[in-house]
C-alpha positions in Angstrom: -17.1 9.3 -5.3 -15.8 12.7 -3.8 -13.6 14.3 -5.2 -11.4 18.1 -4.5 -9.1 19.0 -6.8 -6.4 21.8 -6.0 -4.2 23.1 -8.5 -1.0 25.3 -8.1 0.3 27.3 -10.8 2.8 25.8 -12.8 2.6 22.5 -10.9 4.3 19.7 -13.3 3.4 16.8 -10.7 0.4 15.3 -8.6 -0.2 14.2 -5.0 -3.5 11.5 -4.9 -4.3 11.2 -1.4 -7.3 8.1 -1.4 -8.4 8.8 2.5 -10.1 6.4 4.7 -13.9 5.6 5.1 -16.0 8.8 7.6 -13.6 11.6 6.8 -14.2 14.2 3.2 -12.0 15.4 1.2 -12.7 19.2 2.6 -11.1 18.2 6.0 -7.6 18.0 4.5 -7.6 21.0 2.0 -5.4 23.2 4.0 -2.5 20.2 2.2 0.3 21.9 0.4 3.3 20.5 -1.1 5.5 22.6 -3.2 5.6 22.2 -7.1 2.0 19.5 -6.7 -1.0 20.0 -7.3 -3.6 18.3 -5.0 -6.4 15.5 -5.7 -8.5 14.1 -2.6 -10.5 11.0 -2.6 -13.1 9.7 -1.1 -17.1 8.2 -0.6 -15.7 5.5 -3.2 -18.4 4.5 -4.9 -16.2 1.6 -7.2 -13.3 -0.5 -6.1 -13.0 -1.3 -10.1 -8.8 -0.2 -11.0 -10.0 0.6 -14.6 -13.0 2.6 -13.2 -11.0 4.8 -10.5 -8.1 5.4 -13.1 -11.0 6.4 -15.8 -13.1 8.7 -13.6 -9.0 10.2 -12.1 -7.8 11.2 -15.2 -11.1 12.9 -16.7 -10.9 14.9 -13.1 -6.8 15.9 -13.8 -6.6 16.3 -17.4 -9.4 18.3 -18.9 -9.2 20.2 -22.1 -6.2 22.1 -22.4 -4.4 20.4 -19.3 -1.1 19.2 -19.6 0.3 15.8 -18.2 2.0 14.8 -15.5 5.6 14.5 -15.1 5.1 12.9 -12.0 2.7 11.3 -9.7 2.9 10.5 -6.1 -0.4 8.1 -4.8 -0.7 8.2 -1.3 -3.4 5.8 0.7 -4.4 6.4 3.9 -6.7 3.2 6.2 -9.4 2.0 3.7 -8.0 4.3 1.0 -4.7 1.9 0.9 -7.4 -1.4 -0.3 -9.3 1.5 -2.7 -5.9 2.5 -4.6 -4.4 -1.2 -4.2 -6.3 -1.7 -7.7 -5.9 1.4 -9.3 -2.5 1.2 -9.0 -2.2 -2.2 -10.2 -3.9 -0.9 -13.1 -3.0 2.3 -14.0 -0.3 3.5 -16.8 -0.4 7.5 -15.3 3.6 8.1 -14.6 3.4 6.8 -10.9 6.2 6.8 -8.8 5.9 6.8 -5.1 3.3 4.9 -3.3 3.0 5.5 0.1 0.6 3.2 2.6 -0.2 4.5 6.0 -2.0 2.9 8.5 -3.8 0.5 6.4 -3.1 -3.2 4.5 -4.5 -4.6 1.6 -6.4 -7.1 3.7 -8.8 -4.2 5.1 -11.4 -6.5 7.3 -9.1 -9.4 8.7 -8.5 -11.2 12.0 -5.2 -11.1 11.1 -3.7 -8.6 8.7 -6.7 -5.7 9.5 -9.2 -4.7 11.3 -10.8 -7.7 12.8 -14.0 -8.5 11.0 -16.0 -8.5 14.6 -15.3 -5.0 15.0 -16.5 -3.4 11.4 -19.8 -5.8 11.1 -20.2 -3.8 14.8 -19.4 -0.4 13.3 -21.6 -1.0 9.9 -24.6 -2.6 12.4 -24.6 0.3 15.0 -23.6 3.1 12.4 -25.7 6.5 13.0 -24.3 10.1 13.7 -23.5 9.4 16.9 -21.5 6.3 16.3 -19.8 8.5 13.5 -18.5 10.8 15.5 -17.1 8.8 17.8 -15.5 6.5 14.7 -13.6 9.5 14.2 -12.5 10.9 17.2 -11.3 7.0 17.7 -8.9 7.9 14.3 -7.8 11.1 15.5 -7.3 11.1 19.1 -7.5 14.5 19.8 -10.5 16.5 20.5 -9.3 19.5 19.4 -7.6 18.2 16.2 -11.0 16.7 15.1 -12.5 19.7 15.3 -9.5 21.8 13.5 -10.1 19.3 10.7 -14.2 19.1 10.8 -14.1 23.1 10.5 -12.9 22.7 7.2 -16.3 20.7 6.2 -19.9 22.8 5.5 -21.6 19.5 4.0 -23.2 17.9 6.8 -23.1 13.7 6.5 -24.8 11.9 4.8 -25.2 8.7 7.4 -27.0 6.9 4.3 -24.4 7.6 1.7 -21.5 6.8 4.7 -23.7 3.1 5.7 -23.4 2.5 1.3 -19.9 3.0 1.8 -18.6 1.2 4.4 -21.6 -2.0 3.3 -18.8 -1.4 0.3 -16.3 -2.1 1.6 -17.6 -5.2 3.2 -18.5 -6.6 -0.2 -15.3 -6.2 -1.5 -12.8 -8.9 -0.6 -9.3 -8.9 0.6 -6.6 -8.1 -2.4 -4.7 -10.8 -3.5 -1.3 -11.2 -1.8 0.7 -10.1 -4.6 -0.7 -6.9 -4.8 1.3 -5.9 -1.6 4.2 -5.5 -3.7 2.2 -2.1 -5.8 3.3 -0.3 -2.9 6.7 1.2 -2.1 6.8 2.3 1.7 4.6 1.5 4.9 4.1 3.7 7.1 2.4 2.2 10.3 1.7 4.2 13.7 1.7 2.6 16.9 -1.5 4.3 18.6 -3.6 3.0 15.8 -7.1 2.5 17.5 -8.3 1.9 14.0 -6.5 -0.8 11.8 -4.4 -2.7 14.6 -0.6 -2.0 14.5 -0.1 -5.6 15.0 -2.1 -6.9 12.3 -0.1 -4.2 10.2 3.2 -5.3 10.6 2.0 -8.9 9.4 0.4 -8.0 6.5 3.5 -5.9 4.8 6.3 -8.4 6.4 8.8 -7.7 3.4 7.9 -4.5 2.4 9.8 -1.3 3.3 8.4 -0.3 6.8 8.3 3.2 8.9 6.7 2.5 12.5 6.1 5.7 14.3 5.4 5.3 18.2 3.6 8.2 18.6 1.5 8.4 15.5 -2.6 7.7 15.6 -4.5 6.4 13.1 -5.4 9.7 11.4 -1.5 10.8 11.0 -0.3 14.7 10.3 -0.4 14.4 6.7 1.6 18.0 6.0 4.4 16.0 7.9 4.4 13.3 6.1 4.4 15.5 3.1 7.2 17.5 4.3 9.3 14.5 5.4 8.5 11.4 2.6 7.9 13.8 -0.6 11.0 14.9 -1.9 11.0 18.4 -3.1 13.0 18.3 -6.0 13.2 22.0 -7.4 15.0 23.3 -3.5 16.7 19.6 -3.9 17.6 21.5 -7.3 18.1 24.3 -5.9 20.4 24.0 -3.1 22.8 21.3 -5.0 23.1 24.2 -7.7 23.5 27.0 -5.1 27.0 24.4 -3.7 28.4 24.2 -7.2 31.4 26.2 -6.2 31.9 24.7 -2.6 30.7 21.4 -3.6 34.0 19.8 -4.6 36.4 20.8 -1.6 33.7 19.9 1.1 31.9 16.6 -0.1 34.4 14.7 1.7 31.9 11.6 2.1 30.9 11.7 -1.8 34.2 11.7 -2.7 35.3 8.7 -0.8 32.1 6.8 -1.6 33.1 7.7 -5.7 36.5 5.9 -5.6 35.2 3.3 -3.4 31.9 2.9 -5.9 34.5 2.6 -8.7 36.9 0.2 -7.5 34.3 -1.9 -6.2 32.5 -1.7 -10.0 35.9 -2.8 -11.2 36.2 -6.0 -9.2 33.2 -6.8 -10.5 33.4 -5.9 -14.1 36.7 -7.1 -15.0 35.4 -10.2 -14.6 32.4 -9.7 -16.4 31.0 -11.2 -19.3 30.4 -7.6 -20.8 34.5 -6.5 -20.7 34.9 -10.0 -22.0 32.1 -9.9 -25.0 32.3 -8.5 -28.1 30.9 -5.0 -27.1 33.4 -4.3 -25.1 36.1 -5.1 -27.4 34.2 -3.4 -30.6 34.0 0.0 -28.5 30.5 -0.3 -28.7 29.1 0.0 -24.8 26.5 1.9 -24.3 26.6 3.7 -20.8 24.3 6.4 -19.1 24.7 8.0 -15.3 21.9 9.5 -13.4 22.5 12.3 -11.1 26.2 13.4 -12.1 26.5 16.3 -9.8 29.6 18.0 -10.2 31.1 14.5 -11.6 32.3 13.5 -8.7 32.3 10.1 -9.5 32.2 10.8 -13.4 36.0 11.9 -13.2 36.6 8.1 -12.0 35.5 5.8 -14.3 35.4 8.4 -18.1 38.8 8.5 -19.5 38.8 4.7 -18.7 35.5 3.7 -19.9 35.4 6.5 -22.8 37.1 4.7 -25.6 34.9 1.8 -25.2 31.9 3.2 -25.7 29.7 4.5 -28.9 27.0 6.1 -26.5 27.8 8.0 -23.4 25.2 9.9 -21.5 25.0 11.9 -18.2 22.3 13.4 -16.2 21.2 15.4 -13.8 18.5 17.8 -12.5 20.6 21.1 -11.5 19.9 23.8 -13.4 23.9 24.9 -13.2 24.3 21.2 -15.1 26.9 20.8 -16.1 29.1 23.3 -14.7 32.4 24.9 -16.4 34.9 22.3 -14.7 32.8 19.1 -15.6 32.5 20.6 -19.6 36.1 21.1 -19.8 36.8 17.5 -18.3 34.4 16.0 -20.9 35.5 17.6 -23.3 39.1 16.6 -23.5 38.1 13.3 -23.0 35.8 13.4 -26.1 39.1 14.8 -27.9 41.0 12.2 -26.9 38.9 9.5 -28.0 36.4 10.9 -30.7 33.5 10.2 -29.2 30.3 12.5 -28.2 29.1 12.4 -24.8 25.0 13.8 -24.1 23.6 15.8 -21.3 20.6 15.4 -20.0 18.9 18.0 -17.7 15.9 17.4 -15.6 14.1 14.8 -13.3 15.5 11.2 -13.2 12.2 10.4 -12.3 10.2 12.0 -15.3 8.0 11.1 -17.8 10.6 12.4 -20.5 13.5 10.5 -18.8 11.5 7.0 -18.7 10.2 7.4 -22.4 12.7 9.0 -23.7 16.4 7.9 -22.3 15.5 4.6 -20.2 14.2 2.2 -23.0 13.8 -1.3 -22.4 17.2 -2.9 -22.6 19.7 0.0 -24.2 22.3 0.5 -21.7 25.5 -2.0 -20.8 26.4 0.5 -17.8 24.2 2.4 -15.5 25.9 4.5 -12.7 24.4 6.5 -10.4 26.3 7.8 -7.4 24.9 9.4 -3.9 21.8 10.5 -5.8 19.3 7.3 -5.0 18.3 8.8 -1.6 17.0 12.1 -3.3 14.4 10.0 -5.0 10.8 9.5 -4.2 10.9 6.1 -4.9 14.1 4.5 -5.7 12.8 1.2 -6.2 10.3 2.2 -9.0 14.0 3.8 -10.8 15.8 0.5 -9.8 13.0 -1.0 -11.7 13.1 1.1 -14.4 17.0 0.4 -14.8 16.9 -3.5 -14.8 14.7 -2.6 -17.6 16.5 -0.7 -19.5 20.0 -2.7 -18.9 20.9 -5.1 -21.3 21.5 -8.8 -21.2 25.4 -9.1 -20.1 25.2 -5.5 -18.7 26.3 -3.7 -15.0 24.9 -1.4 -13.0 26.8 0.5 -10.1 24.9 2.0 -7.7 26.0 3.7 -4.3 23.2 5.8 -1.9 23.2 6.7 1.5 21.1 4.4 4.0 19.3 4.6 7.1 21.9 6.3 9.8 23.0 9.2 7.8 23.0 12.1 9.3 21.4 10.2 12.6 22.2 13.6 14.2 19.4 15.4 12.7 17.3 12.6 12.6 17.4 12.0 16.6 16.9 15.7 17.2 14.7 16.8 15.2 12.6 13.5 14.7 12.1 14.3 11.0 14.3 13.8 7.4 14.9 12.2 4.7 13.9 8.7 4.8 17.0 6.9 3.3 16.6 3.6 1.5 18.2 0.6 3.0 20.3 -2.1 1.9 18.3 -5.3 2.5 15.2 -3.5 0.6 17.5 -2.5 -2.6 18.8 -5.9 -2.8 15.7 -7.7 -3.1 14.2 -4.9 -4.9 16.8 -5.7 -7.4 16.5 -9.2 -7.5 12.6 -9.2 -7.9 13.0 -7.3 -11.1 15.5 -10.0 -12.4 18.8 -8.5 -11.7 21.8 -10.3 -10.1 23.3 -8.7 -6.7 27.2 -9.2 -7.6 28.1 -7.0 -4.3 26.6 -5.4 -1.5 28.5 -3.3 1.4 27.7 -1.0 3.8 30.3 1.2 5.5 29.6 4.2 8.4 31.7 7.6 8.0 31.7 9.7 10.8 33.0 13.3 9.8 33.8 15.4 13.1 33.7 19.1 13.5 35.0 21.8 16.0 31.1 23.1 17.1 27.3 21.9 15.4 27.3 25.0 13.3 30.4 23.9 11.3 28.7 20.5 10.5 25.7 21.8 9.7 27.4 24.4 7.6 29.3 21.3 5.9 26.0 19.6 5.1 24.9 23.4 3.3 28.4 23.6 1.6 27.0 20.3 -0.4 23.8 20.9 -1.1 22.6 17.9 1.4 19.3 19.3 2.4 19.1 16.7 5.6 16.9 19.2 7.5 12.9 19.1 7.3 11.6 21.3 4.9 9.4 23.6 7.2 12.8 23.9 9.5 12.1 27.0 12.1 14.8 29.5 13.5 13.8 28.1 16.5 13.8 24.4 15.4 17.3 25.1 14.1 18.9 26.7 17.5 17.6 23.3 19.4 18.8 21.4 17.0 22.7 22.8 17.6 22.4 23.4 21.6 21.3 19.5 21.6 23.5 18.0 18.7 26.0 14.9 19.8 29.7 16.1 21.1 32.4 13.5 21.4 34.4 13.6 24.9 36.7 15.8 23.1 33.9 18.1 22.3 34.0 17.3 18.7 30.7 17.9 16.6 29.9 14.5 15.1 28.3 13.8 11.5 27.7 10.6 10.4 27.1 9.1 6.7 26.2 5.6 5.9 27.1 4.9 2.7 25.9 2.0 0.5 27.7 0.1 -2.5 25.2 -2.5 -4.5 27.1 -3.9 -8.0 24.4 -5.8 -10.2 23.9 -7.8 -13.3 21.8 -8.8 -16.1 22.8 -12.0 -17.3 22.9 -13.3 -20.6 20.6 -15.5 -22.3 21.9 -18.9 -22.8 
């Protein structure tokens, strides 16, 4: 198998890209994401998951190499059936997986590419028909041969035949192996794997169709937009501290409406009923506190109840001078120690060493599930970690927010949506006690104000590569109201589940 490996200095977290069949790893080293190192696959040799997560981890963790506190798998046409079983079997701290253009059902009437077509392709295969294979995936003459410049090895047509005769060997996944991967990303000028045949083969998993997207996709885009880069995510939340609390309007509202909608459900609870509650025992943790926006809501209620408290967050300014002094009276007041935690919610450290299986009655977490690269792997991770009886409050912001961006510049976070939380949630065992969805629209006298709003919170809604020049179209074309108001809209999302008891 092929294999480039690019390292960064002082990279704490790994991007696998498993390409498609005809294309080598050279032709996408120009990749960068910050604060990730790089590793490229491809001429797979094996589609064995204990043999590609053996031969991975003697590539990234030589002598002397530190792990991992993160790793983001990303499979890309024939790559997505090569990683299907790597990921299945892997234990290397995964969190995102990312399929585009591509199903677990590779050579399929139905849910691939039709079998007709590749017993063609293998029959016929020389340089010529090569060539043509990938000018079919890119679509663009002169994008093919920006990408082939990058390549000095000249083909191998025998080595490329083995692979794709591979490939034919190797059957279809089983149907449960869909669910390894977190989001779809499927582009509607596929000439390759047909779009069609893609949207039946991940019905139920969370989808991204893109109508102008070809089979070989921009993967620096898809970096830039799906990756979340936590240090500026970091960076910029720190950078609000001061302005945070009298501009995040929409957090504040979605913290007392996350609370009172956690109280309808847990006054009724078997946990405020059961002993722990009663014995002050509860053990509670939030991830990504913020300023305590939402902490301030539910502490000095919740406080004497509890024998474990713990908060976190990955701001280096965490936790600031207000949110210690708040704390701290609390603590006074009822004699009990709360812990902070700083650093990535999706970390190694936080899985192993805060989120243990069933050690929590209360998980909060508000307006922080978006900045996630995969918030269903943490949803998972939670269930796991809740106890029988417990509750866990979670509010986000869904698809819609911040639409004004989105529309203009056609790029942004990709927010996680209700439907997809829900089941996400019940899958891993939990019980969906409440689910709302509410839309917020915030208006301001021009563009610049709003988007100064979004800055004054830290929301980094904007693309990460965002020009000057991408910025100045993005006001002279952002959505007025008749009144000329500046418009800014938020779609918050309230989900309130449950681990019940065992009878």
């Amino acid at each position: 198998m092929n294999h480039l490996l690019i390292r960064h200095h002082s990279s704490h977290s790994l991007l696998i890209l498993f390409l498609g069949w005809g294309f080598p790893p050279e032709a996408f080293a120009g990749l960068h994401k910050d604060g990730f190192d790089l590793l490229i696959l491809s001429g797979y040799t094996t589609m064995a998951g204990e043999e590609l997560d053996r031969e991975i981890k003697d590539w990234v963790y030589g002598p002397g190499e530190d792990c991992y506190n993160e790793i983001i798998v990303i499979g890309w046409s024939f790559g997505v059936r090569a990683a299907t079983e790597f990921l299945a079997e892997t234990n290397l701290p995964v969190t995102l997986r990312l399929a585009i253009n591509g199903t677990i059902s590779h050579i399929d009437d139905h849910n691939g590419i039709p079998e007709s077509i590749f017993r063609g392709t293998l029959s016929r295969l020389d340089g010529s028909t090569l060539a043509k294979f990938r000018l079919r995936c890119v679509s663009d003459r002169d994008r093919l041969t920006r990408l082939m410049n990058n390549v000095t090895l000249s083909d191998d047509i025998d080595r490329v035949k083995e692979e794709l005769a591979l490939f034919s060997r190797t059957p279809s996944a089983s149907s449960d192996r869909k669910n390894v991967w977190d989001k779809i990303i499927i582009g509607e000028k596929d000439r390759i794997f047909p779009p069609d045949n893609q949207r039946k083969s991940w019905n139920g998993n969370d989808v991204f169709i893109f109508d102008d997207m070809a089979h070989t996709p921009d993967f620096q885009w898809i970096l830039d937009n799906f990756i979340v880069d936590k240090q500026k995510v970091s960076e910029k939340f720190s950078l609000a501290v001061s302005s945070y609390s009298d501009n995040a309007l929409s957090q504040q509202h979605v913290a007392q409406r996350l609370y009172s909608k956690f109280r309808q459900i847990f006054d009724h609870s078997e946990l405020k009923a059961g002993a722990t509650y009663s014995d002050n025992n509860m053990s509670l943790i939030e991830l990504g506190v913020g300023s305590g926006v939402f902490t301030r809501r539910y502490f000095p209620q919740l406080i004497g109840h509890c024998q474990k408290m713990m908060l976190s967050d990955i701001q280096k300014s965490f936790p600031d001078e207000s949110l210690c002094r708040f704390i701290t009276d609390c603590e006074a007041k009822a004699n009990v120690r709360c812990e902070f935690i700083h650093g990535d919610a999706e970390s190694v450290e936080m899985r192993e060493k805060y989120l243990l299986p069933v050690s929590y009655d209360l998980i909060f977490s508000a307006s922080m599930f978006q900045w996630l690269n995969s918030p269903a792997t943490m949803l998972r991770s939670c269930a796991e970690a809740l106890r029988h009886g417990g509750i866990m409050a979670l509010s986000f912001y869904g698809p819609g927010t911040c639409r004004e961006i989105q529309h203009i510049a056609g790029a942004g976070l990709k927010y996680p949506s209700a439907e997809w939380m829900s089941r996400t949630a019940s899958e891993a065992g939990l019980s969906v006690d409440l689910v709302e969805t509410e839309e917020e629209v915030l208006l301001f006298d021009t563009p610049t104000e709003a988007l100064r709003h979004l800055r004054l919170t830290g929301v980094n809604a904007l693309p990460g590569n965002s020009s000057p020049t991408a910025i100045r179209k993005l006001l002279a074309d952002w959505p007025v109201t008749p009144d000329l108001k500046a418009t800014l809209t938020f779609r918050p999302v309230y989900i309130i589940l449950s681990k019940h008891c065992k009878n």
